[in-house]
HTML snippet that shows the backbone in 3Dmol.js (N, CA, C, O; Angstrom):
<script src="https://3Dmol.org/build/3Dmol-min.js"></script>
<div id="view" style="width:600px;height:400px;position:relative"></div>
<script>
const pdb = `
ATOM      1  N   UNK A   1       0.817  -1.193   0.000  1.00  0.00           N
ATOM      2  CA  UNK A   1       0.000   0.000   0.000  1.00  0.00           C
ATOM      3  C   UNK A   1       0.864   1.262   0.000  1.00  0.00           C
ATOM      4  O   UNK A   1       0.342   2.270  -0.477  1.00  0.00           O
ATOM      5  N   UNK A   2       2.194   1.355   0.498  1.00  0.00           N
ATOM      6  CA  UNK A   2       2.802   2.318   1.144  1.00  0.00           C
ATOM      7  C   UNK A   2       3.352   2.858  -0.717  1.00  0.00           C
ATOM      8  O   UNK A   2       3.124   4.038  -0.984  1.00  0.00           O
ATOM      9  N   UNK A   3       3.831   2.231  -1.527  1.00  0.00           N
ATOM     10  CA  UNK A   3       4.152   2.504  -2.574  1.00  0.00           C
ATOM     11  C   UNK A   3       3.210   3.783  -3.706  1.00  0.00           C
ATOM     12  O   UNK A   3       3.560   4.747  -4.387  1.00  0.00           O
ATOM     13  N   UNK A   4       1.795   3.044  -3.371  1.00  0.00           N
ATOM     14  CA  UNK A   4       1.109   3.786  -4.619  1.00  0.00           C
ATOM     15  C   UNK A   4       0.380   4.693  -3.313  1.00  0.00           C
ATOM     16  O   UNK A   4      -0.606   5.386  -3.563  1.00  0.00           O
ATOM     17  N   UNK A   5       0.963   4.624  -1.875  1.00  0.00           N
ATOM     18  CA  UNK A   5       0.326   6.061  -1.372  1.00  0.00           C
ATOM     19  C   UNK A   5       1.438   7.091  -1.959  1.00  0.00           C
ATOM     20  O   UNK A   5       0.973   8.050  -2.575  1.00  0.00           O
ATOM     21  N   UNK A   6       2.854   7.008  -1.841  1.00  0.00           N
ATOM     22  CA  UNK A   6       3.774   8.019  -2.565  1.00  0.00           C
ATOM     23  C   UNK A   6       3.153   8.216  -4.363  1.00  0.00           C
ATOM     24  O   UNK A   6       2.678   9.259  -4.813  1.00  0.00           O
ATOM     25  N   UNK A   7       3.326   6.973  -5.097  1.00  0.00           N
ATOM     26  CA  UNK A   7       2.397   6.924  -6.446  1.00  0.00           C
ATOM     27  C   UNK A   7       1.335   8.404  -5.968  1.00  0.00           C
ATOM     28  O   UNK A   7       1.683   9.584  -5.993  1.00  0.00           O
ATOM     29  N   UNK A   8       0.401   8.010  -5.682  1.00  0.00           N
ATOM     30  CA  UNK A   8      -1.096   8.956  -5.592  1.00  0.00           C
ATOM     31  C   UNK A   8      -0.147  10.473  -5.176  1.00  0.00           C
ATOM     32  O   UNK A   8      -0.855  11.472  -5.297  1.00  0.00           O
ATOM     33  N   UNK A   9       0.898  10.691  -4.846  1.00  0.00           N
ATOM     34  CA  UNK A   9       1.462  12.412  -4.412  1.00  0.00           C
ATOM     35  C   UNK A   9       2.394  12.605  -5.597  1.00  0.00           C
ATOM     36  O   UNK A   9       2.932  13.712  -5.573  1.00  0.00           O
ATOM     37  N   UNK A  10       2.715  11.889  -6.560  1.00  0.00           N
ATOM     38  CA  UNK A  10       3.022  12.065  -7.858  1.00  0.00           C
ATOM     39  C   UNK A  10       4.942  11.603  -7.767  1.00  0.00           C
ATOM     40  O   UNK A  10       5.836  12.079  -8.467  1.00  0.00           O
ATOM     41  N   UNK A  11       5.049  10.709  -6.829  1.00  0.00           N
ATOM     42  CA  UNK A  11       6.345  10.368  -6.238  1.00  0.00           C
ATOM     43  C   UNK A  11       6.882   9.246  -6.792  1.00  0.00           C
ATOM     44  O   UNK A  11       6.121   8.283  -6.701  1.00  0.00           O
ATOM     45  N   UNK A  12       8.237   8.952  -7.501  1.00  0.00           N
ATOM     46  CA  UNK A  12       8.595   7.653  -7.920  1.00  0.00           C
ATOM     47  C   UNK A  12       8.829   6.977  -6.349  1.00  0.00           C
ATOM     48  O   UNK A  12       8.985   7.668  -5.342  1.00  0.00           O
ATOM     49  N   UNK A  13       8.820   5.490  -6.369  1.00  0.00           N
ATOM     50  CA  UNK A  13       9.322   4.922  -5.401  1.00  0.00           C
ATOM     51  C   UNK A  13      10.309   3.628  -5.696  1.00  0.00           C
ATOM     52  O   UNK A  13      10.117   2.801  -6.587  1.00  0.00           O
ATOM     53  N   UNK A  14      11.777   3.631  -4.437  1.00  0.00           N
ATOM     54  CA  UNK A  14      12.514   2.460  -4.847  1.00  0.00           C
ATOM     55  C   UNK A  14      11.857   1.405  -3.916  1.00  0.00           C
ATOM     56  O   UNK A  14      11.399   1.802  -2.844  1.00  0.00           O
ATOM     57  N   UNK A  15      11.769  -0.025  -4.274  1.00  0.00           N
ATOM     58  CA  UNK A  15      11.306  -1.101  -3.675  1.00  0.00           C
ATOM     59  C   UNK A  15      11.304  -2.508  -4.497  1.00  0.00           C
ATOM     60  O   UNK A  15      11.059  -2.916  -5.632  1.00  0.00           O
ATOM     61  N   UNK A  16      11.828  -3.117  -2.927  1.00  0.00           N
ATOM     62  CA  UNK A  16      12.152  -4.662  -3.057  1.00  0.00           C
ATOM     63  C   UNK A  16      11.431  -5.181  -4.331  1.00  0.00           C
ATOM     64  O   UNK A  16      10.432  -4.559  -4.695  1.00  0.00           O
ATOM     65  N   UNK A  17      11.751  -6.026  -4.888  1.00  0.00           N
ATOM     66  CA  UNK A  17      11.401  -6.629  -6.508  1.00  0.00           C
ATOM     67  C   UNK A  17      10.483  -8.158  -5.387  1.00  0.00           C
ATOM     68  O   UNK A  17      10.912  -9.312  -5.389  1.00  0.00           O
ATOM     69  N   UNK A  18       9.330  -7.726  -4.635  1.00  0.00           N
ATOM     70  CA  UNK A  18       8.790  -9.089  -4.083  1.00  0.00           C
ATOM     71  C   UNK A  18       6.799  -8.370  -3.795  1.00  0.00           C
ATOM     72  O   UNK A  18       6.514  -7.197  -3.557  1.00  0.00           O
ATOM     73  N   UNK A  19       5.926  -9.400  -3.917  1.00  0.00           N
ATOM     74  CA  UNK A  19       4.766  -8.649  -3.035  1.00  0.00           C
ATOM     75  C   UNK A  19       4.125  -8.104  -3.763  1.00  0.00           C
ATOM     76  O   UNK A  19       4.220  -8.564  -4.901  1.00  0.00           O
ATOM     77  N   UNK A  20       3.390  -7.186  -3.646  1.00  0.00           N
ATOM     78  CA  UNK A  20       2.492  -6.283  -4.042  1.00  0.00           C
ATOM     79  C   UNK A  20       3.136  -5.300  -5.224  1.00  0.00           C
ATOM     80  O   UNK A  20       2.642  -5.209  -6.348  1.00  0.00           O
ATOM     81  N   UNK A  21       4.443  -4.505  -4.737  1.00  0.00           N
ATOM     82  CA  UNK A  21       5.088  -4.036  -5.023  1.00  0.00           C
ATOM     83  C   UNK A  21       5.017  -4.635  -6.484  1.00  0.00           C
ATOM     84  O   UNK A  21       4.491  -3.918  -7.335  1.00  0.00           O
ATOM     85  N   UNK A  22       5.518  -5.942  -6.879  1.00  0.00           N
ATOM     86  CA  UNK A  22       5.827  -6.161  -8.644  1.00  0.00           C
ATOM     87  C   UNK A  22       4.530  -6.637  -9.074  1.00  0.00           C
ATOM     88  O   UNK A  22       4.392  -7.575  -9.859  1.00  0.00           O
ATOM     89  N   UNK A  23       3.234  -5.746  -8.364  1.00  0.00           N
ATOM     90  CA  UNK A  23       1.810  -5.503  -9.452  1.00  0.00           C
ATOM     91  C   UNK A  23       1.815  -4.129  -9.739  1.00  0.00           C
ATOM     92  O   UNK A  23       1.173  -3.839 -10.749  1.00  0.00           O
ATOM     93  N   UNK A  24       2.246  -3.382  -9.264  1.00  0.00           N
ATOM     94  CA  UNK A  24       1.774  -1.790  -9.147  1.00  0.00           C
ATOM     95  C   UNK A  24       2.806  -0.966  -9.595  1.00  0.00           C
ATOM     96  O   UNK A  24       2.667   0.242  -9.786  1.00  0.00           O
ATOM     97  N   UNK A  25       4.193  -1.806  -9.824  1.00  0.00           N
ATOM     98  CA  UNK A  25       5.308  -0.421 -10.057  1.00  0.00           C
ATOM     99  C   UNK A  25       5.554  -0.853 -11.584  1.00  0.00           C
ATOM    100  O   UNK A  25       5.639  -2.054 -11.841  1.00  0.00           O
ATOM    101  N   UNK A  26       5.651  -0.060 -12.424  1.00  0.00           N
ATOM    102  CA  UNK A  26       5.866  -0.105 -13.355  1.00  0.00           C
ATOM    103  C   UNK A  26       7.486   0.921 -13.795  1.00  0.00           C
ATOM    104  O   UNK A  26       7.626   2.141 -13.881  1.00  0.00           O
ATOM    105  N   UNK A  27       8.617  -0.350 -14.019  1.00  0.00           N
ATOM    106  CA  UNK A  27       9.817   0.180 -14.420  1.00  0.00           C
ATOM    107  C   UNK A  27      10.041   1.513 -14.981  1.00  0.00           C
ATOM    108  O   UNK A  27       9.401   1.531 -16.032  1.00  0.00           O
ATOM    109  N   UNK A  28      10.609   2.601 -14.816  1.00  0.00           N
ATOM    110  CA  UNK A  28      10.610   3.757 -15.335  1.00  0.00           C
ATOM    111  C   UNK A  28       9.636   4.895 -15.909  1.00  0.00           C
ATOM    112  O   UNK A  28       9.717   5.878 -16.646  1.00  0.00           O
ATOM    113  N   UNK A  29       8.661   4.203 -15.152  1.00  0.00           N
ATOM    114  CA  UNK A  29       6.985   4.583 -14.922  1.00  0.00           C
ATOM    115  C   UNK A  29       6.413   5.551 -13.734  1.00  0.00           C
ATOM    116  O   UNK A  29       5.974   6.690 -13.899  1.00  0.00           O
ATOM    117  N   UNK A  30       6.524   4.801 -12.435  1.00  0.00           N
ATOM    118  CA  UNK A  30       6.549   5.137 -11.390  1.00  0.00           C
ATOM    119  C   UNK A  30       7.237   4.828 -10.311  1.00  0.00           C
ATOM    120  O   UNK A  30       6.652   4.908  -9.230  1.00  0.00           O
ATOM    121  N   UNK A  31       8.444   4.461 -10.347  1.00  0.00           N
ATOM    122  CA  UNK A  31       9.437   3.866  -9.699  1.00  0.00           C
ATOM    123  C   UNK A  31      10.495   2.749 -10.233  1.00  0.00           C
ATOM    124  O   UNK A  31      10.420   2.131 -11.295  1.00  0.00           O
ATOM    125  N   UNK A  32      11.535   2.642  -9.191  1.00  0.00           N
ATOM    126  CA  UNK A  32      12.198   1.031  -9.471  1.00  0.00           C
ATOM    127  C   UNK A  32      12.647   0.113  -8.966  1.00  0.00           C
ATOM    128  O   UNK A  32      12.637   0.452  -7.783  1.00  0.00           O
ATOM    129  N   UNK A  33      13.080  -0.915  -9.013  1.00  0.00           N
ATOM    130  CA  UNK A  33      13.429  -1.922  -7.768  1.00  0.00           C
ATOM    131  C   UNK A  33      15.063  -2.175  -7.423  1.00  0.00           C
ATOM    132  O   UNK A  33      16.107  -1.924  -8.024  1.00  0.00           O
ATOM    133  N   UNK A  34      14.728  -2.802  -6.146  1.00  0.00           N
ATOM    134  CA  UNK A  34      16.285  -3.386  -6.169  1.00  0.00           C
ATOM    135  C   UNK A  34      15.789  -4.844  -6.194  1.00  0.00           C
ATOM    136  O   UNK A  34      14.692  -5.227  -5.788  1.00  0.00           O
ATOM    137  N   UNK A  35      16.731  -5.572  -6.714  1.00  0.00           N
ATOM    138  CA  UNK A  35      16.583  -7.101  -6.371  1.00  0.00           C
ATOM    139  C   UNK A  35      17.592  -7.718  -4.881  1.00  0.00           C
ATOM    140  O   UNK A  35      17.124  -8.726  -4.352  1.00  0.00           O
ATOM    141  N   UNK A  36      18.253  -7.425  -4.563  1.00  0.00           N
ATOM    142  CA  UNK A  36      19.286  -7.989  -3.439  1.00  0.00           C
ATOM    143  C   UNK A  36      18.571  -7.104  -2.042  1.00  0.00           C
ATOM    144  O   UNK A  36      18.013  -6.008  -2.107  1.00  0.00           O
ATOM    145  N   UNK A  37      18.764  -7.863  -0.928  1.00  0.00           N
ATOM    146  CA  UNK A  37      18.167  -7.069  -0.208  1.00  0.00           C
ATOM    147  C   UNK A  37      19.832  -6.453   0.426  1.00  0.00           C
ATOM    148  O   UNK A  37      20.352  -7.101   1.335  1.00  0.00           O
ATOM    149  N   UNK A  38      20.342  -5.575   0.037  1.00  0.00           N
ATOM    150  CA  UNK A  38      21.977  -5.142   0.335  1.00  0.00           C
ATOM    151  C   UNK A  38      21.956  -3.859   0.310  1.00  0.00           C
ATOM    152  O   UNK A  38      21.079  -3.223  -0.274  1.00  0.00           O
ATOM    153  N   UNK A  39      23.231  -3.174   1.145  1.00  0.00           N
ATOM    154  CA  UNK A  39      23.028  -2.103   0.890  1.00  0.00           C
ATOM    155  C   UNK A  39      23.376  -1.585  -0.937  1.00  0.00           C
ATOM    156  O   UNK A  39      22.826  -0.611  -1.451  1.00  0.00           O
ATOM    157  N   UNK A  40      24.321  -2.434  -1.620  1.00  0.00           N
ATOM    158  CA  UNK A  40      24.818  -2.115  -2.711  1.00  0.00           C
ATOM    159  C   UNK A  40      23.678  -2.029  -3.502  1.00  0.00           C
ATOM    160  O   UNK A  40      23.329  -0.931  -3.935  1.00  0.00           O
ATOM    161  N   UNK A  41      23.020  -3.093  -3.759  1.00  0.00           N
ATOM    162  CA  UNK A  41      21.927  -3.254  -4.257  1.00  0.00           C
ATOM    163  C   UNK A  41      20.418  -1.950  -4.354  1.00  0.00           C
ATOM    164  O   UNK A  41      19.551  -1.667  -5.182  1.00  0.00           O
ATOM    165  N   UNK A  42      20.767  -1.550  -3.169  1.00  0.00           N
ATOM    166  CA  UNK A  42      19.398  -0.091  -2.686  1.00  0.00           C
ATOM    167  C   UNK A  42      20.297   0.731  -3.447  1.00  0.00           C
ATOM    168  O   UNK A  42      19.904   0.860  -4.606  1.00  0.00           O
ATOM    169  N   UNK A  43      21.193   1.232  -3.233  1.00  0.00           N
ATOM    170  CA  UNK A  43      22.476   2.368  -3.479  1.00  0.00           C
ATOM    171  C   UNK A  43      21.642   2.326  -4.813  1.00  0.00           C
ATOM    172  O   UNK A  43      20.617   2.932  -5.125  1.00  0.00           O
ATOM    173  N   UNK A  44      22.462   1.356  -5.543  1.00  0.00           N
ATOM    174  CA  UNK A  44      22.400   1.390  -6.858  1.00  0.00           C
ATOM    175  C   UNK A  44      20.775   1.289  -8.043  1.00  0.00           C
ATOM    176  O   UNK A  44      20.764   1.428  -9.267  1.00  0.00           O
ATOM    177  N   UNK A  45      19.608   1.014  -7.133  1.00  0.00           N
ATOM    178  CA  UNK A  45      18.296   1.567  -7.339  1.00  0.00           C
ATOM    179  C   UNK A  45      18.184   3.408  -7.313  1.00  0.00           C
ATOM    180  O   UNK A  45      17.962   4.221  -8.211  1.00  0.00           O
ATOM    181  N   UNK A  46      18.515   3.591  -5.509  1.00  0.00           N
ATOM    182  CA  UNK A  46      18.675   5.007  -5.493  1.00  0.00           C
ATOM    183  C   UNK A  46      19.260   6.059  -6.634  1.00  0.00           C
ATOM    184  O   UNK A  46      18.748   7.144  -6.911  1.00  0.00           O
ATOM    185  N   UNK A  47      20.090   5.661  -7.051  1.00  0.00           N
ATOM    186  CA  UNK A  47      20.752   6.263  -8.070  1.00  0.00           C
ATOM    187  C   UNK A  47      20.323   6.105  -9.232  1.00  0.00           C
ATOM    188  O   UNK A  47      20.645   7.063  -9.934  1.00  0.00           O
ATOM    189  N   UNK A  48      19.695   5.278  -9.812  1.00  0.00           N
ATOM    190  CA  UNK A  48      18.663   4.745 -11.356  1.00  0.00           C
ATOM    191  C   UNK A  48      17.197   5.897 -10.382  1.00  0.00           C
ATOM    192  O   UNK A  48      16.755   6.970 -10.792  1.00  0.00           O
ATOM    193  N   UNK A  49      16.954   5.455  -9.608  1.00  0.00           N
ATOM    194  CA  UNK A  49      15.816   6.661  -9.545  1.00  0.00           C
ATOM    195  C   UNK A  49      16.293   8.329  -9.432  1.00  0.00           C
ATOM    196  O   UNK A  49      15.544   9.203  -9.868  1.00  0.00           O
ATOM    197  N   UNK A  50      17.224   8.563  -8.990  1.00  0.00           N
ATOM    198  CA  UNK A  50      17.487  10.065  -8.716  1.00  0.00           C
ATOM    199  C   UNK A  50      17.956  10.519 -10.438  1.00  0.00           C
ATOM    200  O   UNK A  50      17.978  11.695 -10.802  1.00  0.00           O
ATOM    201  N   UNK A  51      18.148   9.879 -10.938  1.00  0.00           N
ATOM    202  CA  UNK A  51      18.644   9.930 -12.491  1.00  0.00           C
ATOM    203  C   UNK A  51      17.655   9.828 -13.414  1.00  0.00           C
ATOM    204  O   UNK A  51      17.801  10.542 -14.406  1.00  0.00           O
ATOM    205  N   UNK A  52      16.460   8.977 -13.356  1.00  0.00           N
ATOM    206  CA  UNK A  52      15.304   9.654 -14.201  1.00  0.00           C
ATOM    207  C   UNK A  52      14.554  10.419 -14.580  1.00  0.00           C
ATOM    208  O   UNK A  52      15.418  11.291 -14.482  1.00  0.00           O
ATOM    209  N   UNK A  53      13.651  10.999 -14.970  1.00  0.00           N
ATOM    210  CA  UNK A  53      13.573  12.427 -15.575  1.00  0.00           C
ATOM    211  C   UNK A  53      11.904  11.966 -14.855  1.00  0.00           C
ATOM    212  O   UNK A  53      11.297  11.390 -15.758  1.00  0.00           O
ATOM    213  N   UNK A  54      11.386  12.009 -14.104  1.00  0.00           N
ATOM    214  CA  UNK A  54      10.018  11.366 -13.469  1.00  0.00           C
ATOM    215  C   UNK A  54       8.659  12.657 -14.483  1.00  0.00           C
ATOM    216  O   UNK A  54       8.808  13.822 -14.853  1.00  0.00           O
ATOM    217  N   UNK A  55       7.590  11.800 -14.590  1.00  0.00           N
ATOM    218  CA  UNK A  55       6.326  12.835 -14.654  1.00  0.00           C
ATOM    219  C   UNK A  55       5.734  12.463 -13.606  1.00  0.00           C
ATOM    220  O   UNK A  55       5.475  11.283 -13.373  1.00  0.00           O
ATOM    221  N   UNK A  56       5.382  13.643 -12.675  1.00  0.00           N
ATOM    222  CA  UNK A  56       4.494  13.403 -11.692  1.00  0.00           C
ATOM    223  C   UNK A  56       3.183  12.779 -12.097  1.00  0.00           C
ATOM    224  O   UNK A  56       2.676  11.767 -11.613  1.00  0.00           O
ATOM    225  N   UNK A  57       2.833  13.352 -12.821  1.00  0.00           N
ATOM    226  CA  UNK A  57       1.403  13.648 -13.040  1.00  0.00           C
ATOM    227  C   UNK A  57       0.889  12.308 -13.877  1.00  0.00           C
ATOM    228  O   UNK A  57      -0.277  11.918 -13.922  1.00  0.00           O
ATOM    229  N   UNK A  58       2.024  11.701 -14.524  1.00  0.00           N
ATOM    230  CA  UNK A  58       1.770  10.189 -15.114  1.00  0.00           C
ATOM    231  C   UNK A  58       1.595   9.184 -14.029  1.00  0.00           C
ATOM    232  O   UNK A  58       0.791   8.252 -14.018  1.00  0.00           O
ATOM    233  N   UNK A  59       2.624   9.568 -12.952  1.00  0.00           N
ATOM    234  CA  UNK A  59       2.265   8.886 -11.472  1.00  0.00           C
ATOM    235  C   UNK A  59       1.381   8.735 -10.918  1.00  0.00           C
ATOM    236  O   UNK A  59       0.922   7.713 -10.409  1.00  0.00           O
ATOM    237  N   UNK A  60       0.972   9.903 -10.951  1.00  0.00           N
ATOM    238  CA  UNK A  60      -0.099  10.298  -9.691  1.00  0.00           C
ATOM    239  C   UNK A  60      -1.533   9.535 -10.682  1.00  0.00           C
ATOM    240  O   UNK A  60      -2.517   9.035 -10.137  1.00  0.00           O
ATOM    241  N   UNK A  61      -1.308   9.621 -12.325  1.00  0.00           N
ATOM    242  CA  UNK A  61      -2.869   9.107 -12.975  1.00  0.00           C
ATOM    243  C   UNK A  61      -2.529   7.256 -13.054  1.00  0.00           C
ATOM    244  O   UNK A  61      -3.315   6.438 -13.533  1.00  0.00           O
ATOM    245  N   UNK A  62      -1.283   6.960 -12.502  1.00  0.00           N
ATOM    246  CA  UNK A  62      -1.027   5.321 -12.272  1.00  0.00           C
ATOM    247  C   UNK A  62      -1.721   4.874 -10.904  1.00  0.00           C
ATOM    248  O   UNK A  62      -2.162   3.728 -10.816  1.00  0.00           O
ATOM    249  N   UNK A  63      -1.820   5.748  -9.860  1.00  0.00           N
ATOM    250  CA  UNK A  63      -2.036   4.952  -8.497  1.00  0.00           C
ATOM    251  C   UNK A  63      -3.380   5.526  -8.885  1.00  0.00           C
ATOM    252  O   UNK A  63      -3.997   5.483  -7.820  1.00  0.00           O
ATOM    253  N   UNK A  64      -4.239   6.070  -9.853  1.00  0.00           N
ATOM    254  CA  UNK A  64      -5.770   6.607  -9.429  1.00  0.00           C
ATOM    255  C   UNK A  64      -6.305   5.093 -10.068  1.00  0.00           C
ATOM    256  O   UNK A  64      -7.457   4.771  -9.779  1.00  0.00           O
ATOM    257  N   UNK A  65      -5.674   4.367 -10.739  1.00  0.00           N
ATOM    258  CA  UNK A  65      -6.379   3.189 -10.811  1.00  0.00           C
ATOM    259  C   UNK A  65      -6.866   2.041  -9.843  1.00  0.00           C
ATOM    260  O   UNK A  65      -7.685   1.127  -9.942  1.00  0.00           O
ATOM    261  N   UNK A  66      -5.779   2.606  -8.611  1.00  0.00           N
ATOM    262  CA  UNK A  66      -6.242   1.732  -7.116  1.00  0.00           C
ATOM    263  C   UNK A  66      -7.037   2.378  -6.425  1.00  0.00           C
ATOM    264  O   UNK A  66      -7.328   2.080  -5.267  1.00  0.00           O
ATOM    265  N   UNK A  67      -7.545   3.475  -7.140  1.00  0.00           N
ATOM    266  CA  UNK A  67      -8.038   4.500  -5.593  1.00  0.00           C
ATOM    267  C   UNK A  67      -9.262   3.480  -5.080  1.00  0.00           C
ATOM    268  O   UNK A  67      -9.661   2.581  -5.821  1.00  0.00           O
ATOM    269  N   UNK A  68      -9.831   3.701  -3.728  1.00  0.00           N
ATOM    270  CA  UNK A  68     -10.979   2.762  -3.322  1.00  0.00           C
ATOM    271  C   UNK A  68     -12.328   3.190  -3.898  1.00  0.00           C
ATOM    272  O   UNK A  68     -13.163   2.286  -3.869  1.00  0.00           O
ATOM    273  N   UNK A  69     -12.736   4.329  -4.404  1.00  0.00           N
ATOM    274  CA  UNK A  69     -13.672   4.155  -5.314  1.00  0.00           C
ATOM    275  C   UNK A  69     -13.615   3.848  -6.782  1.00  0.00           C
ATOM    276  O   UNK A  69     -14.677   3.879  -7.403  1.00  0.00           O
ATOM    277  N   UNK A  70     -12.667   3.598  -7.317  1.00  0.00           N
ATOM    278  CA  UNK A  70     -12.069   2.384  -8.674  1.00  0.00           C
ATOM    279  C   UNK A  70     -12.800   1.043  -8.042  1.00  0.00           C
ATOM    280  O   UNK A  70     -13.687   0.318  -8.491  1.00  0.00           O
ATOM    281  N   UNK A  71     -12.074   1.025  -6.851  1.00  0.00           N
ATOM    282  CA  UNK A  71     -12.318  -0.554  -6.375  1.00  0.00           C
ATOM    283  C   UNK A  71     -13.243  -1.190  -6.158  1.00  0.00           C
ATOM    284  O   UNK A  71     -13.288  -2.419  -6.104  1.00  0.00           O
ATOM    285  N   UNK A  72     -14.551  -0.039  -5.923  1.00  0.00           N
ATOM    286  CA  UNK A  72     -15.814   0.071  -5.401  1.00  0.00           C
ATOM    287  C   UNK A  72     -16.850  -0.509  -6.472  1.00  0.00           C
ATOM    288  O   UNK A  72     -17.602  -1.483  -6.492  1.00  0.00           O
ATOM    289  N   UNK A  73     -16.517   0.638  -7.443  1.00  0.00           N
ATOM    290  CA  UNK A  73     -17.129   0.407  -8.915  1.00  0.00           C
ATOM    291  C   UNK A  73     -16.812  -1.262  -9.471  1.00  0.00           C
ATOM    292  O   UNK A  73     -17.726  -2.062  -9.669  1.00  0.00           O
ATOM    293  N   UNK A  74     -15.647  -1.518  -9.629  1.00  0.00           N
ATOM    294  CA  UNK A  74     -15.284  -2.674 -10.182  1.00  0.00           C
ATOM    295  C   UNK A  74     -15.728  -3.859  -8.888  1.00  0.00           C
ATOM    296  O   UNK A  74     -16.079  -4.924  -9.395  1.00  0.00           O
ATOM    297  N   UNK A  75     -15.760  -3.863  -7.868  1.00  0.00           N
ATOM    298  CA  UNK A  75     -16.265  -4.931  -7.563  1.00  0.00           C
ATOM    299  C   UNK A  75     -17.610  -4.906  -7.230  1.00  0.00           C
ATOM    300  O   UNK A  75     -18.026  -5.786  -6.477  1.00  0.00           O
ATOM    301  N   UNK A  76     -18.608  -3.786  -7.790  1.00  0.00           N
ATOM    302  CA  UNK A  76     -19.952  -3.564  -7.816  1.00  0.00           C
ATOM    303  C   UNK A  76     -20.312  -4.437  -9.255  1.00  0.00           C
ATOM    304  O   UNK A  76     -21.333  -5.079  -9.502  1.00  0.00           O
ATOM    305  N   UNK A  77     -19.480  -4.292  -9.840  1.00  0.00           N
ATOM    306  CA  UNK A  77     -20.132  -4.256 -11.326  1.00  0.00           C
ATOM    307  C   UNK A  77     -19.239  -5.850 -11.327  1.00  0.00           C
ATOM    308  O   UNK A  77     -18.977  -6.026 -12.517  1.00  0.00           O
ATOM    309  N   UNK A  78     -18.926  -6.519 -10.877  1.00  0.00           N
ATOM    310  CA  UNK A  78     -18.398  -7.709 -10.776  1.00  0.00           C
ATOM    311  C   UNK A  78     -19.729  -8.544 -10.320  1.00  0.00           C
ATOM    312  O   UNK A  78     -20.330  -9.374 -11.002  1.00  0.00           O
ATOM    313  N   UNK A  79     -19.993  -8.171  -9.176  1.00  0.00           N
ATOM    314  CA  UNK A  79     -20.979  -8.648  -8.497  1.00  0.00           C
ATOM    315  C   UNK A  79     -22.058  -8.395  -9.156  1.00  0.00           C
ATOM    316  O   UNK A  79     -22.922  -9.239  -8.918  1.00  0.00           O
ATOM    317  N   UNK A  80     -22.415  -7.512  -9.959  1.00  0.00           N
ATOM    318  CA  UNK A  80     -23.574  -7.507 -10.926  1.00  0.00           C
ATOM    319  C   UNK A  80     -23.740  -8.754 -11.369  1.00  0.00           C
ATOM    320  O   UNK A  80     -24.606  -9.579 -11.078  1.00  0.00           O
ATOM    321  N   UNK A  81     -22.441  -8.846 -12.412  1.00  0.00           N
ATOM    322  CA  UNK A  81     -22.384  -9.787 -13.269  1.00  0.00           C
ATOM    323  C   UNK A  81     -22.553 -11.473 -13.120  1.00  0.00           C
ATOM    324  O   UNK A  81     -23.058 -12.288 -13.891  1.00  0.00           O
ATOM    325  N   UNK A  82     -21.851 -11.653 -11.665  1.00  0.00           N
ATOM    326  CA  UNK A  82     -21.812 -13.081 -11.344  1.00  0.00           C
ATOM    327  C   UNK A  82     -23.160 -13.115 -10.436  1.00  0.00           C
ATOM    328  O   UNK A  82     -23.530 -14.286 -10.353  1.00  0.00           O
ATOM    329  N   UNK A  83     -24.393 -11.856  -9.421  1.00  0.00           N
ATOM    330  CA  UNK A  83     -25.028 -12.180  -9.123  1.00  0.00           C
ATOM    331  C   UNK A  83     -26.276 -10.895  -8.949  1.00  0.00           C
ATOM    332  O   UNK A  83     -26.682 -10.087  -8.113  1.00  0.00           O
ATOM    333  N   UNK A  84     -26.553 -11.371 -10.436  1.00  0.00           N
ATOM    334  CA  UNK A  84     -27.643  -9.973 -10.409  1.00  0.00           C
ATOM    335  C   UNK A  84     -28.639  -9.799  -9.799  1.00  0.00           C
ATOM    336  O   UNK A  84     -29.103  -8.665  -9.687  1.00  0.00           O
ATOM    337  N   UNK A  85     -29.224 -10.877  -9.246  1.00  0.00           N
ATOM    338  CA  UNK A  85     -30.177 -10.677  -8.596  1.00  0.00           C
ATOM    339  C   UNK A  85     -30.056 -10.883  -7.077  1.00  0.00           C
ATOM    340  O   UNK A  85     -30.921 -11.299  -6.306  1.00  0.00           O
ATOM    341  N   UNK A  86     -29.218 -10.628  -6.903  1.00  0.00           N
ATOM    342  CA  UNK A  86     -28.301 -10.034  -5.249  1.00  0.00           C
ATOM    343  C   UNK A  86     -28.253  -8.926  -4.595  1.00  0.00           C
ATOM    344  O   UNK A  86     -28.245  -8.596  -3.409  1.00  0.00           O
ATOM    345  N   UNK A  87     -28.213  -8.278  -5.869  1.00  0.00           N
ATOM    346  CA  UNK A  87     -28.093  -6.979  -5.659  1.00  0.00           C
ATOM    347  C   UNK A  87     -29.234  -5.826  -5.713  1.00  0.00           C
ATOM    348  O   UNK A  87     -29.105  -4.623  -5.944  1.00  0.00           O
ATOM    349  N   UNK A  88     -30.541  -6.684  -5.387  1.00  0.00           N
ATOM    350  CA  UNK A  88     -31.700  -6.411  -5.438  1.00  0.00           C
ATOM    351  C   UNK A  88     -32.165  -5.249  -4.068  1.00  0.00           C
ATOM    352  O   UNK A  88     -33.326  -4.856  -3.960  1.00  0.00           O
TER     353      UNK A  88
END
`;
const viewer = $3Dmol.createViewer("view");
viewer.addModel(pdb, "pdb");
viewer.setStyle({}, {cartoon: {color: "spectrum"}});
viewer.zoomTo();
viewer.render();
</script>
């Protein structure tokens, strides 16, 4: 969650290549990873992120796809589908 809350303020983020994290970050998008959990390994993320040229605003319209009324809609209209007359 902590990722696409920076995402939603228009923020790249560095993070572990495990989890949640490798659904939501998209490489040179809105952040990037390290794979090693080391310090060499972070260093050398840190530095691939401080070196990209970021759009906020491409960020900030990447995490509006999680927002909880996205989530709301889509699992309304899910539940339509598998039980329409449920939702009576």
């Amino acid at each position: 969650m902590a990722p696409l809350e920076v995402n939603a303020a228009g923020r790249p983020v560095v993070a572990y290549r495990a989890g949640g994290a490798t659904e939501t970050i998209k490489i040179g998008m809105n952040g990037v990873f390290f794979d090693n959990q080391t310090v060499d390994s972070l260093i050398q993320a840190m530095e691939e992120c401080e070196a990209n040229d970021w759009n906020p605003e491409q960020i900030r319209k990447h995490a509006e796809q999680y927002d909880i009324t996205v989530f709301q809609k889509r699992l309304l209209s899910f539940l339509r589908d598998v039980a329409p007359n449920a939702m009576e």
